[in-house]
Structures are given as C-alpha cells and as structure tokens.
N, C-alpha and C positions, 0 to 999 in steps of 0.2 A: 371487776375492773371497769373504769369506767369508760366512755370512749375515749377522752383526750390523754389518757393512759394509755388504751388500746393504739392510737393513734402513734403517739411517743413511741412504742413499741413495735411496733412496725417499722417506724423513723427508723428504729433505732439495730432493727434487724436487718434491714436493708443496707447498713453500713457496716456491720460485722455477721456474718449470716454464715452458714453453711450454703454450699450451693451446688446441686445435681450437675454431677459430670458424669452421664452413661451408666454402668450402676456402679458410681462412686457419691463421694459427696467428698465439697471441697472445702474448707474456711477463707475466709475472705477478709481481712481486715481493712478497712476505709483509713487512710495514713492522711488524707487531708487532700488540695488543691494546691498542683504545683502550679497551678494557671497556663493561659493557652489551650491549645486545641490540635488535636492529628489531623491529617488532610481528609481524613473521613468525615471527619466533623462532631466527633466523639470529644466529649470534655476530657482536659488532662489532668486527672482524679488519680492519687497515687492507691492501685491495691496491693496487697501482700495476701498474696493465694499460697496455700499451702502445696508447695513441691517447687514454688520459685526458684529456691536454692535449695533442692533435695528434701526438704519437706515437704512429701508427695503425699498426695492423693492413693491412695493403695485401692484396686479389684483385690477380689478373691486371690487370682492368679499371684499379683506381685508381693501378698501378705505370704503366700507360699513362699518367695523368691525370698524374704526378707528375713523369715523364718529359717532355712535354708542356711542365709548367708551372714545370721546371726555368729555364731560360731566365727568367723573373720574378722569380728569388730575387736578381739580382744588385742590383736596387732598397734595400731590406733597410729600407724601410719599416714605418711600425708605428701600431697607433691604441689610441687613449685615450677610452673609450665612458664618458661622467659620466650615467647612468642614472634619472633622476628619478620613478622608481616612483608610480603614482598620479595623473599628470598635473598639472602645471606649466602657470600659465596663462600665458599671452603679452602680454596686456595686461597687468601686472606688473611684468613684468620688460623686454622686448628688443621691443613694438610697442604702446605705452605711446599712447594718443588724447587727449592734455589740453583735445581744444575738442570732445569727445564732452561727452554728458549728463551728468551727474554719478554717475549708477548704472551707464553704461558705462567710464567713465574711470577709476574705481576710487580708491583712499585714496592713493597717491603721486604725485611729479610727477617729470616727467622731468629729468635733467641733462644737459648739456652734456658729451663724449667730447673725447679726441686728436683725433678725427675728426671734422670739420663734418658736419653734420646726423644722425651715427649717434648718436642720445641714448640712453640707458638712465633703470630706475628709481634715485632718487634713494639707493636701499639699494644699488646697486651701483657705490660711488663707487671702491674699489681695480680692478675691470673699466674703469671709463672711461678709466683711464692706459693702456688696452692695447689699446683699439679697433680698434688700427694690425695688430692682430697676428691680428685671428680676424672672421668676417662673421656673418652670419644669414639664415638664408634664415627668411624673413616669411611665404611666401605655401606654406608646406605644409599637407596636409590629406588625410585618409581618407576620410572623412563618417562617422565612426563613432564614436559617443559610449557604447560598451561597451567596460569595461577589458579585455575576453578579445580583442574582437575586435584592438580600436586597436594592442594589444598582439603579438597575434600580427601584423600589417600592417606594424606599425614595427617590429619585429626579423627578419621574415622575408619583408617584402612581399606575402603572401599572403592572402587575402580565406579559401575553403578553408573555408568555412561555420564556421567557430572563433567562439563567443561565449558568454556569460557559459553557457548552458546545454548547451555542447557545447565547451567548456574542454581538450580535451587539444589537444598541439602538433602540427600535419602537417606543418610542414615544418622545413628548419633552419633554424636561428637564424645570421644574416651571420656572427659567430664561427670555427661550426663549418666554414661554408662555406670560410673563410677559415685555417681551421687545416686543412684537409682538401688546400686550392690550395697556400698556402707553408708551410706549416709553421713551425717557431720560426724562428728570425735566428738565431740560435748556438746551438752544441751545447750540450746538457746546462740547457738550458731549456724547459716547457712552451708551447707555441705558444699556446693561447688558457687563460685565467684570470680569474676572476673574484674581484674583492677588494669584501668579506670573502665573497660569495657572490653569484652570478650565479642573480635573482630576478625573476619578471616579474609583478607581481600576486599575491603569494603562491604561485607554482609556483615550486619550484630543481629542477632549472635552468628549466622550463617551455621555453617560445619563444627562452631562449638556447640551447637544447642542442640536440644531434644529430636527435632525430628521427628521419625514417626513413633518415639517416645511421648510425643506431646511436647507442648509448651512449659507445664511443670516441672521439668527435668531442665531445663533453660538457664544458665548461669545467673547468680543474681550481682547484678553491674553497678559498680561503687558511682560509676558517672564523675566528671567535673575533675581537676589536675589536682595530684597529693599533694606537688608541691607550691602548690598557691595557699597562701595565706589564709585564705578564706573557707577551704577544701573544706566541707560540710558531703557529708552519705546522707543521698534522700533515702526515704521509704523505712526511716528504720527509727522515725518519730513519731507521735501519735498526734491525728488532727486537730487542728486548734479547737479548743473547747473540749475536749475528749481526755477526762483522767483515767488515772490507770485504776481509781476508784471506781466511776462510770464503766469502764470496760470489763472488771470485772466484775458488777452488776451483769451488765450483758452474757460474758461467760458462765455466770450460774444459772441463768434463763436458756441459755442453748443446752448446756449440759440437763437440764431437767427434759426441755423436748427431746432430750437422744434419748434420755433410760426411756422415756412413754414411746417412743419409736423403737428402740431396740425391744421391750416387751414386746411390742407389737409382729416386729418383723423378726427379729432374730437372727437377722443376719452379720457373721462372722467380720466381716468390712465394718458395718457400723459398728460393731463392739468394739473393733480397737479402733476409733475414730478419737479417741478421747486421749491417744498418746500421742496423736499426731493435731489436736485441738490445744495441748499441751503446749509442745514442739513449737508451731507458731508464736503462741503466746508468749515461751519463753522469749523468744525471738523479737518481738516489739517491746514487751513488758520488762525484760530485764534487762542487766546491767553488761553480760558478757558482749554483744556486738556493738555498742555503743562505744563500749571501752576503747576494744580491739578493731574501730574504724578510726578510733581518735589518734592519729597517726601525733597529732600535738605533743603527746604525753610522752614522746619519745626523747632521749638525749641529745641536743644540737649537735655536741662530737658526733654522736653515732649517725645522726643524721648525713652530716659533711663528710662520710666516709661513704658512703652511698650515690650519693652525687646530688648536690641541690638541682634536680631537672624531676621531670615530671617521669625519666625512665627508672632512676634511680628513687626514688621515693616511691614508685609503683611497687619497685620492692622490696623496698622495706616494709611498706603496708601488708605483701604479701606474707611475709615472715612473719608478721604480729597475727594477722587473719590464722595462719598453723599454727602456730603457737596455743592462738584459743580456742582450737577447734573447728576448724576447715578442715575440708579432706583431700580439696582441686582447686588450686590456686592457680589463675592466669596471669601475669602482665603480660600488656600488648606493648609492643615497639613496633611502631610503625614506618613505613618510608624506605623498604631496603629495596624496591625495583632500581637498580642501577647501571641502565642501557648504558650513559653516559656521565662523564663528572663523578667519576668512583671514587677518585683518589681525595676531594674536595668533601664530599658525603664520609666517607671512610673517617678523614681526617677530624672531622664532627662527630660522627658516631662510636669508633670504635673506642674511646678512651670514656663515654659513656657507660657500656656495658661493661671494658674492664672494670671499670671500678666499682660498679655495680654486684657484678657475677661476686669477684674479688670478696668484699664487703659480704652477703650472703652466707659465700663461704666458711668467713670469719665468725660471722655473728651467730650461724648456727652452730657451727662447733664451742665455740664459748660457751653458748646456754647447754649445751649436752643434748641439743636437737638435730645433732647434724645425721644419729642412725636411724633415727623417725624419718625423715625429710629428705624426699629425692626431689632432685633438682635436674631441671633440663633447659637445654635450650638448644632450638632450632626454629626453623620456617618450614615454608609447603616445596623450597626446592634451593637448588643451590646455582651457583651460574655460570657461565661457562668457562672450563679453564682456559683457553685462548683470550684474550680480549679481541676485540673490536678497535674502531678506529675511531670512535665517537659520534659513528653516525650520521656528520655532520653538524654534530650540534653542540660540539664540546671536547673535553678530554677524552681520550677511553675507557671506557667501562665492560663492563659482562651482560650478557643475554642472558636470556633464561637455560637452567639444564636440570635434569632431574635423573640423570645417569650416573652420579657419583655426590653425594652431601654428606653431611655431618650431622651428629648431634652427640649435644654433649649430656653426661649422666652423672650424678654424684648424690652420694648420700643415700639413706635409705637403705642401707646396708650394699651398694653398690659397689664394689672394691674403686681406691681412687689410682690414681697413675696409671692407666691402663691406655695402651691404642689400640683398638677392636680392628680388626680387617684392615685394607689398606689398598689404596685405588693405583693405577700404572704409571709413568715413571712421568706424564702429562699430566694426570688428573683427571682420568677422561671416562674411566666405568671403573666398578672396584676390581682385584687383582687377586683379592682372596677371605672367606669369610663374608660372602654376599648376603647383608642386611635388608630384609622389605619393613616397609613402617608396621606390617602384623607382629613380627616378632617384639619391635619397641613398644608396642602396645601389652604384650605377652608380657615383657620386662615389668614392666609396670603394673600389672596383676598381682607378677608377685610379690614384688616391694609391698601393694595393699593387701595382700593374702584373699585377692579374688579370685574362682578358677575361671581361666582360660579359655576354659570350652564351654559358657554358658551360650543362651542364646536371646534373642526377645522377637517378638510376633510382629510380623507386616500386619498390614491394616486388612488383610484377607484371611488373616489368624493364621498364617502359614510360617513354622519356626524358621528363622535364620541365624544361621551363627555367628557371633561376634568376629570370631577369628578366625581366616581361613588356615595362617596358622602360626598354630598357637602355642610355640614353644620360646620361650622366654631365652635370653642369651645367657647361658649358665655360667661361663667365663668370666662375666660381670660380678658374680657375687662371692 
C-alpha cells in the first residue's frame, strides 16, 4: 500500500471506524456537516453510532440479555407514546364530574361515546366513535405535582430524588429499556424514536433517554416539523461525496480487521459485532428508513384526517415508523402547563389530538395493526380538579397535581372500552383500583412480551430493578 493509500485509509477510517467503548466497540458512520457548532466548540458533524436508536453497542453482559430475550422478538409488537409535555388535565378531557361544583367541573360537558357510560369531553367528539377501540385507566397517580419529579416517575417509574432542583435523569426512560430488551421489529430500522424530538419538560432526550444506560440507548430524533413542506430527517443520508459504493469499500476493510482481531482475541462481543456492523449499515445504506421517514409518500386524504399541524403529522409519521419496524415511537405535544387561559389553550389544543388520536385509531385498524400496536397517551401529571382564579393573569386554569391522572391504552391486544379504576366524586385521588406509573410500565412489557422483572447495573455494577412493581394490569387484556 502505498502512503497516500495508506493515508486515504486512515481518511477514510476515521469517518466510518469502529470505536472502543470500555470493552465494547462501536461503529460510527460520518453522515456529513450539518454546519454550525455546540457551545463547546465541537464542529456539528452528523454521526450514527451504533445503539442510537437501539442499535447498541453489546458487553458480554448485555449479548447475554439479548440472547435471553431473543425468544420475545417473535411477538414483533410495537408502541405509540402521544407525549402531552406539561400535564394534561383529566377533568377535561377522559374523567370529566358534571354534578361536581362548578369550579371543579370545569368549562365543558361530557358526551355520550360508542360505549355506554365511557363519556368524554364534548371537544372530543371524533375519539367518541372509537371508545370501542382504546380504555383509560382513571385512577393513576404519583403524588407529585413537580414537572421534574412527575416526569421522571412517568417515563421511568423512578422516584430517585429527581425534582425541579435536582433535574438530571437516573434512570432509563421505558424506550431505552425497551430498545436495549427487543430492539427494532426489522432490519434496517431504529428501535426507539422520537418524532419530531423526544422531550420531557424542556430536557432532549431528558427521562426519555439512556441514562445510566448510556447515550446509545438514546432515542433517535427525526428533528425539524412533519408538517412543513420541506420536513427532510437528518442523519439518515450519507456525506456528500460518500457512495454507498465507497462505503462499502470501507465496510469490507473493517470486516477483514475484525476476523484478524477476532483471531486474535476471541472474544465473544467481537464476534457478534458483525450483526450489529450489519444493523447500522442497513440503517444508512438501505431503503427501509428512508421510506418510512418519507412521510410525503403518504395519502393527502389520509393526511387531512390527521390534522395538517405539526401534532398530527407527528403521527402519522409515528404509525409509518411501526409499521416498518420501530419498536418505541414518541410524539411530543408540547405546551400543556396551564396555570391560566385553559379554556383558550384547550380550545386550540384539544380538537388537535382528537383528531389525531381519532385518525391513528382508524388507520391502524384499517391496516390490521391495530393488535401489534398499543397506543397511549399521557404526561408526567395531571391538574388540579378545582380551578384557580387565573392567578391574575387571565382566565382560569389548573395547577399542577399528581394525585389523580389519566392515561389512555389501546391496541396491542389491550381490550378497548374499558375505564380502569375511578377517582372521588371531585377528582381529587383515585377511589378504587389504585394505579402507580410501575404498573403502566408492567402493561407495556407485556404487550412487548418483555419480563417485568428484569433488571440493569448502576455504574457501581450493583443490579437494580426495573420495576418495583411489576404486575401489569390484567383487566386490560
């Protein structure tokens, strides 16, 4: 070889390399210059590390887990997380009291559903046609009326002293867990994603992401609005000047250093490094994510029944990403802190989501994905059933509460029409059937046929368990 070969080749492994993570090793793909710079002063150079979106990096230890939890992929299950950032109240919407007081009952009234006695608020009139298809559990609750804490609790069941003043994330976020257990449903898709960005109270990824998982458990984030015109997914092109002829040049020069390193070392990680050098490749190189980020390629009807906004296209994006092979889908809605001006907010938002959630509904049942595909939607808390006076700053709205919420469940073999548990005759703690976010977590194991009681290692190598506990709500299915 000669040097300026030698030299190329270096070039050229420094932009696609494997690269020591502790005793793993990672792939790295160089995706090009989105231009700009972080406040560190780091160029902003798009990579795709392998375990981004659940294409991890594997130890010994998690080739065990993976090995293990083989046997679960044959389910090929998938979820739909509708994110309601800032808490969403419950009297509202899905546990609505019309012979409450008039400051607890709130500004709407309830309507009549497909399903006797499951009413909704009267803003959710396209959800009422579909009561049949998704339930609510009524009687959830934290006790905690701080966005950091509620927050961290509902994405990772964790209490973990996390609150507004001690705000970073300790543990994982369900996601990561959950792209770490199955990984994607088909090649050459990211296991967990977040559209347009996986957000929890102004942290990305915050309480959605790895944590002491690592960063390769980390959602991978579509960025930029579905429904703009121009909505382009970075990281998932290859760098200018970079063919997928060129690259896989590269790819047959790294694969020949692994067999002379695997001779060498023999170790069980590096041998199967080459399903997970695969994995990414499919993932840049092929045609499945490209497709399935091309929200374009979609129906204008089926669009406009969704909602042309950026909440309603999130997902429908979401529903194409399961469809081909995602395993944890987020859309984030953001914006539901509402001290004051509820009724203004509400009046904008809530015909939003119905026709969103609605829409979802529809369109999984149509394709025959509706018993693959559980669907949920909540926040990190709900608000308080009294209103407020406005604080002075406007109409009245809800404070924070975490004594009584919602969330709703459907698909995924979930039974629909269902109202789980049920809060007091205020709205004010639940009244029977007491829900904590471990159990909704539990739920959702086994929709994905993960067990419950697994556990993963603090950074001291001391096992913790995922769920303190960890019985799914059986009623549900």
């Amino acid at each position: 070889m000669s040097h300026a070969q030698a030299t190329e080749t270096r070039r050229d492994l420094s932009r696609s390399a494997f690269v020591p993570q502790g005793d793993s090793v990672m792939l790295r793909l160089d995706l090009g210059n989105n231009g700009g710079r972080y406040c560190d002063g780091m160029g902003r150079r798009s990579f795709l590390q392998l375990g981004v979106a659940g294409l991890a990096t594997l130890g010994l230890s998690d080739l065990m887990r993976a090995k293990a939890s083989a046997n679960q992929q044959s389910k090929k299950t998938s979820v739909i997380l509708i994110w309601l950032d800032g808490g969403p109240g419950h009297m509202d919407m899905y546990d609505m009291k019309p012979d409450a007081p008039a400051e607890y009952r709130g500004l709407w009234k309830p309507i009549r559903t497909r399903v006797p006695g499951f009413d909704v608020t009267e803003m959710y009139p396209k959800q009422a046609r579909h009561t049949d298809k998704f339930s609510i559990v009524r009687s959830l609750h934290h006790n905690t009326g701080d966005h950091f804490a509620g927050g961290h609790r509902m994405l990772t069941t964790k209490d973990m002293g996390v609150s507004g003043a001690n705000n970073d994330g300790k543990f994982p976020g369900i996601g990561s867990i959950v792209s770490r257990e199955a990984g994607p449903r088909q090649p050459g898709m990211p296991a967990y994603v977040g559209v347009p960005h996986a957000s929890s109270i102004g942290l990305t990824p915050g309480y959605f992401g790895g944590n002491l998982l690592g960063p390769r458990f980390n959602p991978f984030q579509t960025g930029g609005d579905p429904n703009a015109p121009t909505f382009n997914v970075q990281n998932i092109n290859l760098a200018g000047g970079l063919t997928l002829g060129a690259l896989e040049n590269r790819r047959s020069l790294l694969r020949s250093f692994d067999a002379s390193r695997r001779a060498l070392e023999g170790r069980a990680d590096v041998q199967a490094m080459d399903r997970f050098q695969q994995e990414a490749y499919d993932f840049v190189a092929g045609p499945n994510a490209r497709d399935a980020f091309d929200i374009s390629r979609e129906d204008p009807k089926l669009r406009d029944r969704y909602g042309r906004n950026s909440w309603g296209q999130s997902v429908l994006l979401s529903r194409r990403l399961v469809e081909a092979g995602s395993t944890f889908v987020t859309a984030h809605f953001g914006g539901w802190d509402h001290h004051w001006d509820l009724q203004a907010s509400y009046e904008n938002y809530l015909p939003k989501v119905d026709a969103a959630v609605a829409a979802l509904f529809e369109d999984l049942s149509e394709r025959g994905l509706l018993e693959t595909t559980l669907v949920m939607l909540c926040g990190e808390f709900s608000r308080t059933p009294r209103m407020n006076d406005g604080s002075g700053r406007g109409t009245p709205g809800r404070d924070h509460w975490g004594e009584s919420m919602f969330c709703l469940m459907g698909g995924g073999g979930i039974r629909g029409g269902q109202l789980y548990g049920s809060t007091d005759r205020l709205g004010q703690r639940p009244l029977d059937k007491p829900v904590t976010p471990s159990r909704i977590h539990a739920t959702i194991y086994r929709v994905l046929g993960i067990d419950p009681n697994l556990q993963v290692t603090d950074h001291s190598g001391r096992p913790i368990t995922v769920l303190d506990d960890p019985r799914p709500i059986d009623e549900l299915f």
